[in-house]
C-alpha positions as a Python dict, from the first residue, in 0.01 Angstrom:
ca = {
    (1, 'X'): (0, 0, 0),
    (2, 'X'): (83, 365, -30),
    (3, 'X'): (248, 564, 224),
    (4, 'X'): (13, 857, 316),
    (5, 'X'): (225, 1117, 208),
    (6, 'X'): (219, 963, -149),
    (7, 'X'): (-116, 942, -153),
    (8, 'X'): (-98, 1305, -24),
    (9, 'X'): (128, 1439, -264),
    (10, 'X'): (-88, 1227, -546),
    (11, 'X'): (-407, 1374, -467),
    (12, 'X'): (-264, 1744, -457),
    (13, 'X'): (-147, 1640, -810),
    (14, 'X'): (-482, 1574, -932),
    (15, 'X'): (-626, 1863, -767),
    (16, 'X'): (-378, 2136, -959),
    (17, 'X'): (-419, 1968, -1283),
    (18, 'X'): (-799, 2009, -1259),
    (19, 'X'): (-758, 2396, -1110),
    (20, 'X'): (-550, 2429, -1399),
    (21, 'X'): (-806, 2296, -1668),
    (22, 'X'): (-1097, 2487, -1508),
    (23, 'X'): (-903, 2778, -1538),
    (24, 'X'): (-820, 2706, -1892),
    (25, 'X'): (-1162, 2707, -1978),
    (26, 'X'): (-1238, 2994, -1789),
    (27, 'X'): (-1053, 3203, -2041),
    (28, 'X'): (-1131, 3011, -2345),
    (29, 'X'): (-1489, 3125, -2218),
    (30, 'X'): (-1356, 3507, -2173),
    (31, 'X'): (-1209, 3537, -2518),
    (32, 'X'): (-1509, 3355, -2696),
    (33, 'X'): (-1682, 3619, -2528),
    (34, 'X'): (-1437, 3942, -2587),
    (35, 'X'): (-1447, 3802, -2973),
    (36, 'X'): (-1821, 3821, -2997),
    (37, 'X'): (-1877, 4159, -2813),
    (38, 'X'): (-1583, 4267, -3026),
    (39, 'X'): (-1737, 4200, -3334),
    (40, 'X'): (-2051, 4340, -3235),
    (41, 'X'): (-1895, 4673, -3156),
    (42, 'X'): (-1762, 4636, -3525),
    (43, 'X'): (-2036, 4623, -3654),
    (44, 'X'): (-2208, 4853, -3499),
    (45, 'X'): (-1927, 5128, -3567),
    (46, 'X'): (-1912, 5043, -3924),
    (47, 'X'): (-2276, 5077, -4005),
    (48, 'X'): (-2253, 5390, -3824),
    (49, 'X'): (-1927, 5520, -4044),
    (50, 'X'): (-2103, 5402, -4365),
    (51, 'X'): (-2448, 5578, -4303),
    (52, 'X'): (-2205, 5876, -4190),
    (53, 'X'): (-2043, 5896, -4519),
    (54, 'X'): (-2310, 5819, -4757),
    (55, 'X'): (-2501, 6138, -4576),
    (56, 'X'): (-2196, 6335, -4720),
    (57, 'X'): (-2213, 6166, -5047),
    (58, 'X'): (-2560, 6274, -5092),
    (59, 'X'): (-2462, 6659, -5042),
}
């Protein structure tokens, strides 16, 4: 059998390799979501700059 502090020093292990992928997918999440409100704002601003400069065409 396993010495307790293997078992220990096993389970603290497991435990940072999980923190670690949770936090992986904690940013994954973030910059899905920075992308999409990113190219929202985009969007936005260029319908804005187009309707902007076909008013000055027009004059």
């Amino acid at each position: 059998t396993r010495s307790l502090s293997e078992e220990r020093k096993s389970l603290k292990e497991e435990l940072n390799n999980i923190l670690f992928i949770q936090e992986r997918a904690a940013r994954m999440k973030s910059k899905i979501q920075w992308a999409k409100l990113g190219d929202a704002n985009t969007r936005v601003l260029y319908t804005l700059f187009s309707a902007r400069k076909s008013e000055e065409f027009i004059v």
